[in-house]
DOLUM-783548 format. One line per field, with one value per residue (C-alpha): residue number from 1; residue in one letter; x, y, z. Coordinates in steps of 0.02 Angstrom, whole numbers, plus 32768, in hexadecimal, padded with zeros to 4 digits. Layout:
koldo	[NUM,...]
vexvo	[A,...]
xx	[X,...]
yy	[Y,...]
zz	[Z,...]
//
This chain:
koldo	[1,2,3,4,5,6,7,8,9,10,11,12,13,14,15,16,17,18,19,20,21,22,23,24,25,26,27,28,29,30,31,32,33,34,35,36,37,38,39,40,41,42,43,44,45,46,47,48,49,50,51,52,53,54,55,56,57,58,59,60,61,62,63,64,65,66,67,68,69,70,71,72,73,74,75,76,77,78,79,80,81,82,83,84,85,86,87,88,89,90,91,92,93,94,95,96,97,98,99,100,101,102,103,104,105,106,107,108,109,110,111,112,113,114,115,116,117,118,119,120,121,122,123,124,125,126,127,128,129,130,131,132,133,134,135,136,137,138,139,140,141,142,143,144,145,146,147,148,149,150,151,152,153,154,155,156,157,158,159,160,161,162,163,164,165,166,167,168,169,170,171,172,173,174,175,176,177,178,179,180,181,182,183,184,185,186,187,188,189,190,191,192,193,194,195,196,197,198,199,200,201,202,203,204,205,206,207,208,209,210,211,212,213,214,215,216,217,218,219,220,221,222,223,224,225,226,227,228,229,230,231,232,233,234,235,236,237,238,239,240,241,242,243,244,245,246,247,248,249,250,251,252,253,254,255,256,257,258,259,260,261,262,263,264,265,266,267,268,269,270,271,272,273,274,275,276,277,278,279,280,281,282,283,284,285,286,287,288,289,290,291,292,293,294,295,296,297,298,299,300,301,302,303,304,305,306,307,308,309,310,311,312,313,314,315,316,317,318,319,320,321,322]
vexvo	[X,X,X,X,X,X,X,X,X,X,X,X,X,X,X,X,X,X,X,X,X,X,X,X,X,X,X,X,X,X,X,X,X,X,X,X,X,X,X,X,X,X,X,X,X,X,X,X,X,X,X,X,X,X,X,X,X,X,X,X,X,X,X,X,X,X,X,X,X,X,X,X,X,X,X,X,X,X,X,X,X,X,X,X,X,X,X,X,X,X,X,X,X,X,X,X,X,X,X,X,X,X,X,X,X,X,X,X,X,X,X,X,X,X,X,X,X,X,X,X,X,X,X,X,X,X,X,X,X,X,X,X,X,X,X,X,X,X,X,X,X,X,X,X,X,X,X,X,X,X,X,X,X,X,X,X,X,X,X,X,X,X,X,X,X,X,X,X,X,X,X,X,X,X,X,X,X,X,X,X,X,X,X,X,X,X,X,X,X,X,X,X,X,X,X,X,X,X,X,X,X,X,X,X,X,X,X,X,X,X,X,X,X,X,X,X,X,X,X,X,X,X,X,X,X,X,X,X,X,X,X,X,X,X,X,X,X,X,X,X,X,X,X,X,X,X,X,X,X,X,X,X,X,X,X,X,X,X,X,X,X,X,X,X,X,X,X,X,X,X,X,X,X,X,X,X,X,X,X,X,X,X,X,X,X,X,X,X,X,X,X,X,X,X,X,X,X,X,X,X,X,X,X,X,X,X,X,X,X,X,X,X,X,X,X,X,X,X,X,X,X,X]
xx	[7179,70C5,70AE,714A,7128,707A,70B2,7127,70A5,703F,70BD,70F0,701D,7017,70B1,7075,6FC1,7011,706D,6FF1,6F8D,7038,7044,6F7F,6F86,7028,700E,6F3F,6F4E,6F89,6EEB,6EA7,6E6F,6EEC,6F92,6F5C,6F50,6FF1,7047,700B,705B,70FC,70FF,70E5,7182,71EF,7159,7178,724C,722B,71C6,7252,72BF,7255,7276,7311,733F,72D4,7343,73CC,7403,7425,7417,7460,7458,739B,73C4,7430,73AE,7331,7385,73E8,7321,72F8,7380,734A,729E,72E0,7353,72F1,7265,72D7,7313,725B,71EB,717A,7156,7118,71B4,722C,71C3,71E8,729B,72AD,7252,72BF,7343,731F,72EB,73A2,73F0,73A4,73E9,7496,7482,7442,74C3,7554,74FE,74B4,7506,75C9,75AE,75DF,75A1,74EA,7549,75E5,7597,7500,756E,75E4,7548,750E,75A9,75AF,74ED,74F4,7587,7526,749C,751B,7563,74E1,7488,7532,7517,7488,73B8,7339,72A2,7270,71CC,7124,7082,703B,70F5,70C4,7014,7051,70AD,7034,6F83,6F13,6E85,6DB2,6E16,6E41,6ECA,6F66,6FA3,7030,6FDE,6F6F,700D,706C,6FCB,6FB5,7080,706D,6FC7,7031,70CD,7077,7023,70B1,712A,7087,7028,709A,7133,719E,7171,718B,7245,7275,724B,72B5,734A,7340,7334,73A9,73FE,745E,73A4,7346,73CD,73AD,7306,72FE,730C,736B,73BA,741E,735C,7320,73A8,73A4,72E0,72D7,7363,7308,7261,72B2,72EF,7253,7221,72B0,727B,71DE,71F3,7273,71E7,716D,71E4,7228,7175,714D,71DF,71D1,729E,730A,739F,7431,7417,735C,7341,73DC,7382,730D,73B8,73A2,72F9,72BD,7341,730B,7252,726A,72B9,7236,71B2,71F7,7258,72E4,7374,73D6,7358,72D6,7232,71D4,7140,70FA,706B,70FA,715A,70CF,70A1,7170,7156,70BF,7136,71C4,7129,70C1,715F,71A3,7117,70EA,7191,717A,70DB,7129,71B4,7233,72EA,731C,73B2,733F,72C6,7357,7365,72C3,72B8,7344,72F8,724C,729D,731F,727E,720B,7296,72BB,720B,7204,729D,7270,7257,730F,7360,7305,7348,7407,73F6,73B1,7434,74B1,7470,748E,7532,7579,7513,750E]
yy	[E45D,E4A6,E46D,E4B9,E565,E55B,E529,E5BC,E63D,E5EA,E613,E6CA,E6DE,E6A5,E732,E7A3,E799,E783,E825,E889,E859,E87F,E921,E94D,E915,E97F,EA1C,EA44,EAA8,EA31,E9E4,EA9E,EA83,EB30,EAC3,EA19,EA7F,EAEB,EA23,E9F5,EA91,EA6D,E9B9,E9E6,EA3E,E9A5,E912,E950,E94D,E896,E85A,E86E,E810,E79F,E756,E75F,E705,E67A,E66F,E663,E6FE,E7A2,E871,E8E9,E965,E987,EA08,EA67,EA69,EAA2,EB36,EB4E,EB32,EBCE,EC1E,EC19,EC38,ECE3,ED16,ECEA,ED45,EDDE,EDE0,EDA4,EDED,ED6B,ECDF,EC69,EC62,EC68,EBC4,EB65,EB9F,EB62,EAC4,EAA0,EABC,EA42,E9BC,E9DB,E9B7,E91A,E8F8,E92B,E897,E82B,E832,E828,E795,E728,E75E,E785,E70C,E75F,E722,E785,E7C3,E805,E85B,E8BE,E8DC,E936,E9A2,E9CC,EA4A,EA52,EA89,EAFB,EB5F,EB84,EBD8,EC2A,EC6D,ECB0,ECFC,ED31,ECDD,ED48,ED34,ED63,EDA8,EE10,EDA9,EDD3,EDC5,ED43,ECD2,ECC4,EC56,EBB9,EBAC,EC28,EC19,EBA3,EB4E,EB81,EBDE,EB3C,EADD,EB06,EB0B,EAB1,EA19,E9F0,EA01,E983,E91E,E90B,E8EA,E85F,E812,E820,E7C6,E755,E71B,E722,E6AF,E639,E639,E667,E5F2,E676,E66D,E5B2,E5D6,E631,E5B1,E53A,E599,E590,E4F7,E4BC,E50C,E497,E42B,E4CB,E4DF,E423,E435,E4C1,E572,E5DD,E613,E6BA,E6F6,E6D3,E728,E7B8,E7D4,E7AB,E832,E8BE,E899,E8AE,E956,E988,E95A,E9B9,EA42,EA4E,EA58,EAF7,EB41,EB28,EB5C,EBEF,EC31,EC05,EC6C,ECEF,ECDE,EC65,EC38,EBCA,EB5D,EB65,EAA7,EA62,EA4E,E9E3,E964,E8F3,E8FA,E8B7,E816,E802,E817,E79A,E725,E72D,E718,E662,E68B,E611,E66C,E5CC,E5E5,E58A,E5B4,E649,E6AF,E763,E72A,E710,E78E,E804,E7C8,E7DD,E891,E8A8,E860,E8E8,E96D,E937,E922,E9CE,EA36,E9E5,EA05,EAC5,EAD4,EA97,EB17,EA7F,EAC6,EAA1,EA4A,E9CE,E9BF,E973,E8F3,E8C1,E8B8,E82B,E7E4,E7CB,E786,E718,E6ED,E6A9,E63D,E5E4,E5C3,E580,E518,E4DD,E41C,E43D,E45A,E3D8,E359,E3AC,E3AC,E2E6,E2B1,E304,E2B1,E205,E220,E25B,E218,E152]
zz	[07DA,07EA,089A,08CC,086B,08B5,0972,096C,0930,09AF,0A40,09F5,09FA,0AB4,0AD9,0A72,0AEC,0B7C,0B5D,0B33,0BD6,0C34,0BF2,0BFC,0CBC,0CE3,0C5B,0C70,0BE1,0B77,0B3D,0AFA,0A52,0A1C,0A6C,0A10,0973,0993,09BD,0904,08CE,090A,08E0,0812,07E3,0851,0802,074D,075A,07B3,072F,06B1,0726,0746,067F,068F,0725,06DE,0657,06D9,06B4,0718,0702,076B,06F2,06F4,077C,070A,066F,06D0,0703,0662,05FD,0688,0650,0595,05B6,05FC,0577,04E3,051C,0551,048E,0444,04B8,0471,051C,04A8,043E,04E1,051F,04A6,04A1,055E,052E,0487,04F3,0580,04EC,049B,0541,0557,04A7,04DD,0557,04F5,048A,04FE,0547,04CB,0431,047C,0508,05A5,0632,0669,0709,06D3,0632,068F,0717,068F,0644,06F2,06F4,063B,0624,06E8,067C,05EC,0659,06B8,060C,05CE,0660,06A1,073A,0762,079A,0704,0729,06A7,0685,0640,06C2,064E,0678,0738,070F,06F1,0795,07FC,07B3,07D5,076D,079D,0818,0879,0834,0817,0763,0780,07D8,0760,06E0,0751,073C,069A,0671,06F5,069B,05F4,0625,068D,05D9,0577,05F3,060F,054C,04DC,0492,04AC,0574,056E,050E,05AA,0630,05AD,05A6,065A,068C,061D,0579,052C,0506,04DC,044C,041B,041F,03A3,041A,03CA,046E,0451,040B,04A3,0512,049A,04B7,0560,057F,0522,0586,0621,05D3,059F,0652,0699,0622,0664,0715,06F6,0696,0731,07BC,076E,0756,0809,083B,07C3,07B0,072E,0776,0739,07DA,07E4,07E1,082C,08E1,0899,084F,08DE,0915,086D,0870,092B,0903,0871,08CC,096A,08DB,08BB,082C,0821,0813,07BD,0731,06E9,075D,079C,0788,076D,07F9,088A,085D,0870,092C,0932,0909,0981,09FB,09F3,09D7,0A6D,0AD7,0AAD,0AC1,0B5A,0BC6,0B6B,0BC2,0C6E,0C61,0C4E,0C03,0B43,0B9C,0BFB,0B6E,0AF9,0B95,0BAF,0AE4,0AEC,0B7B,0B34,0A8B,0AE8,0B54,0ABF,0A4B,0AD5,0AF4,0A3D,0A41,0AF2,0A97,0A45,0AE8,0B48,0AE2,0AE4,0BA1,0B97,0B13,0B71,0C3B,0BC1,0B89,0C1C,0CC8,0C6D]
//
């Protein structure tokens, strides 16, 4: 299972170079050390959400709801400050929020037992109309000056705030999914639940946490973009739904469960980030970019599971060309 994870992450690696020679040769300005920073920039707030579903598509699981607590944490952010006029205070409400959501999940999932699709795909809409409620369906952007640094200032005046955020969230769930017992729970509940349970895991614990990470995650990221933006919006994060499955899944992530790590989805990220800004800088369409996007991820799983269809294509030549 190593040799695969680390053949994969090997692969994404060679892409991942590949691309960025590509789009050096074909966009000179590409290489500037001011784009490479502003690429980091715009791979944090889309890195941080895939991180959280990252653990929990190990687990087999799914979230399309992070979207939706993103914006709805923007949302709170907004409000609470509007009635506190304290930004520490409305922080913490957005992030208590997005940690609560993940509960909601959690809940639904591990605790009620519906299945991971069908529940977040019910608090998608469920959490979107809350923010919709309260803001009245309306952009916030009655922020302090001191709101807009953590998604437009930048560190010794070089790095961006919210890459070296991204950073340290991947460091820390990279530990905890590779150190910690609790990481090694969640590769076990993935690969196969019904042992995990005989072996001791107390599974629904598991489900429950991993589901409030990624909403801490998803909480996160909200907090970031809407800063960025210097707007909360009830459907702030719901562009980044897909891209964080599709980066996940490009990172090696198993999407049956049970492997996966923070290191490939990362390069995953990079991927979409590189590949984005790249076409931006060519003057390629949003339309086309969404193309080429699919195109590039079609491109590298089939790369990866080149050895898997060789032998389909083999078995199949035996069955049928005896």
């Amino acid at each position: 299972m190593i040799k695969v994870k680390r053949s994969h992450e090997l692969i994404l690696l060679i892409f991942f170079l590949a691309l960025m020679t590509i789009m050096s040769i074909l966009a000179p300005s590409f290489l500037t050390v001011n784009n490479l920073l502003s690429v980091t920039q715009q791979m944090s707030e889309l890195g941080i959400l895939a991180l959280g579903v990252t653990v929990i598509i190990i687990t087999s699981g799914i979230d399309l709801s992070v979207g939706s607590i993103a914006g709805l944490t923007t949302i709170v952010i907004a409000t609470m400050y509007g009635m506190t006029h304290n930004l520490a205070v409305a922080v913490i409400a957005g992030l208590v929020a997005g940690i609560l959501c993940g509960a909601f999940n959690g809940v639904l999932i591990a605790k009620i037992g519906v299945p991971p699709i069908l529940a977040t795909l019910g608090t998608m809409t469920f959490f979107r109309g809350i923010a919709l409620v309260i803001s009245k369906g309306n952009a916030i952007s009655d922020f302090p000056e001191s709101y807009y640094f953590i998604g437009q200032g930048y560190i010794f005046d070089t790095l961006p705030v919210q890459t070296v955020i991204f950073v340290i969230l991947a460091l820390i769930t990279a530990f905890l999914l590779s150190k910690t017992p609790w990481g090694r729970r969640v590769y076990s509940v993935g690969n196969n639940p019904v042992a995990a349970v005989f072996s001791g895991v107390k599974l629904d614990k598991v489900l429950l946490y991993v589901y409030i990470f990624g909403g801490l995650m998803a909480a996160i990221s909200g907090w970031i973009i809407s800063s960025r933006v210097s707007t909360a919006r009830a459907d702030l994060g719901a562009v980044y739904l897909m891209q964080s499955i599709a980066a996940t899944v490009l990172g090696g992530t198993n999407i049956a469960g049970g492997s996966g790590t923070i290191i490939g989805t990362v390069i995953g990220v990079s991927v979409f980030a590189v590949l984005g800004n790249g076409l931006n800088l060519m003057g390629v369409s949003p339309f086309a970019q969404n193309l080429l996007m699919g195109v590039a991820l079609i491109l590298v799983l089939l790369i990866n599971n080149m050895s898997i269809i060789k032998n389909k294509i083999v078995l199949f030549i035996k069955l049928n060309f005896k």
